[in-house]
C-alpha positions as CSV (number, residue, x, y, z in Angstrom):
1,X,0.0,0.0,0.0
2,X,1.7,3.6,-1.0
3,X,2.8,5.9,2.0
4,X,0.2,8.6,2.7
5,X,1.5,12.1,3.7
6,X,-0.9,14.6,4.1
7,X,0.5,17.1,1.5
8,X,-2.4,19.5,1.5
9,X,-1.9,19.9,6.3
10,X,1.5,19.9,5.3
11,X,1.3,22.4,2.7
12,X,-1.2,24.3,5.2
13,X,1.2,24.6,7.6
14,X,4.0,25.9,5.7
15,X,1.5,28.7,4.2
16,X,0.2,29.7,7.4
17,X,4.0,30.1,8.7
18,X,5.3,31.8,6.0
19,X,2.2,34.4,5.4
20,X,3.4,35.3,9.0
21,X,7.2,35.4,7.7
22,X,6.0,38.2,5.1
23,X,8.1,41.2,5.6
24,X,11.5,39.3,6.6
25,X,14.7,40.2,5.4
26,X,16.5,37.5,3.4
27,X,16.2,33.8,3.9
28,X,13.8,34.5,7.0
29,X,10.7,34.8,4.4
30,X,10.8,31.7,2.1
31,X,13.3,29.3,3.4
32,X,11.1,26.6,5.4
33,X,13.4,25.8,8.3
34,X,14.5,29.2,9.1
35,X,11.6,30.9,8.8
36,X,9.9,28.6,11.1
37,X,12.2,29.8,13.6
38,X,12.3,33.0,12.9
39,X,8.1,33.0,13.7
40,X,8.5,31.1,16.5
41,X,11.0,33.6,17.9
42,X,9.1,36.6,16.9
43,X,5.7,35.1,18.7
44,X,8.5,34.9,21.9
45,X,9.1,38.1,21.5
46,X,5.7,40.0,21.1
47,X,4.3,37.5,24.3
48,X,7.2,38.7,26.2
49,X,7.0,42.5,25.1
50,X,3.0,43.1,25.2
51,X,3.7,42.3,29.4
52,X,7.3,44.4,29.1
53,X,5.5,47.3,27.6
54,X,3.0,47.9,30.4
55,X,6.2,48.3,32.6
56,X,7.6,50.8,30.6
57,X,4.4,52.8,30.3
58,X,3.9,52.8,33.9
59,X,7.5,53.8,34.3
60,X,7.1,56.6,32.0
61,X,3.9,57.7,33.7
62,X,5.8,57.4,37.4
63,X,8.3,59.9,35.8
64,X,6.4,62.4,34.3
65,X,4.1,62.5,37.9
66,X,7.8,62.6,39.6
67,X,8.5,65.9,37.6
68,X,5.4,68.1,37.6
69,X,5.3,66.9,41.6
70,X,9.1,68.1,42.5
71,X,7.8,71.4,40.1
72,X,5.6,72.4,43.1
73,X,8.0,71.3,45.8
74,X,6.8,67.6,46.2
75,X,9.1,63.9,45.3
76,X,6.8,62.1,43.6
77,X,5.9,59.5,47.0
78,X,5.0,62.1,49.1
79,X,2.7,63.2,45.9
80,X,1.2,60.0,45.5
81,X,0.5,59.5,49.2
82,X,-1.3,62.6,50.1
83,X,-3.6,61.3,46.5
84,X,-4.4,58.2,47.6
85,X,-5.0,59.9,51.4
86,X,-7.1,62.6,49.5
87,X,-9.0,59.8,48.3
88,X,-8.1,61.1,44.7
89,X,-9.4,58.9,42.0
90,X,-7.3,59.9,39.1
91,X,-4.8,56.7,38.3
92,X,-1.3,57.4,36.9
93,X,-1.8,57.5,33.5
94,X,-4.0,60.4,34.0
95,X,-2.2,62.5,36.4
96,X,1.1,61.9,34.0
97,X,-1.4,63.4,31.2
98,X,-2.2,66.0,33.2
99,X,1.8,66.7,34.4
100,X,2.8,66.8,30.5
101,X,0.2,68.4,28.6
102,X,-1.5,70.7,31.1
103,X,0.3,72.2,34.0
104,X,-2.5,74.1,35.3
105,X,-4.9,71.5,36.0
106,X,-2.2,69.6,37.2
107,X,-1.8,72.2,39.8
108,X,-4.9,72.3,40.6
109,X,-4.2,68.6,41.8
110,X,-1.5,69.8,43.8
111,X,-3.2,73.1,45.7
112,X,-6.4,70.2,46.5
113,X,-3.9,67.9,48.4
114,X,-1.6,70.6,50.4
């Protein structure tokens, strides 16, 4: 009895990996073996980096408070405890907003919690 082999999975598979290959630079887009790993390290990297990304956003955000706070004489955990004392709903993504693009309201923050 012949061998079976499944060409048209097999031929699936390699389409699905390679549609997600398009855009690679040289042998990365439409040689089999390394652009199988090339995906699979890419998917790695965009798991790992949708999680790293939050960090660096709430870093950026910790910053930016840190700056407009030492502006009107406050570090920024001293700013961020009178807040959450103040019972201050506004998270930090907001009151980095608010530090960057519009000082006054952000001192309005400020002259509410001294």
């Amino acid at each position: 009895m012949p061998r079976s082999v499944n060409s048209v999975a097999s031929r699936a598979r390699r389409k699905k990996i390679f549609k997600q290959a398009k855009g690679f630079f040289g042998r990365r887009k439409n040689v089999w073996t390394v652009a199988k790993n090339a995906v699979e390290k890419a998917m790695l990297y965009a798991y790992r980096d949708r999680k790293t990304k939050k960090r660096n956003f709430r870093a950026l955000w910790i910053t930016r408070i840190n700056a407009g706070a030492r502006i009107h004489g406050m570090s920024y955990s001293q700013f961020m405890g009178k807040v959450k004392a103040n019972n201050i709903q506004l998270n930090r993504k907001v009151l980095a907003d608010l530090a960057a693009n519009s000082p006054d309201a952000f001192k309005a923050v400020v002259d509410k919690i001294k």
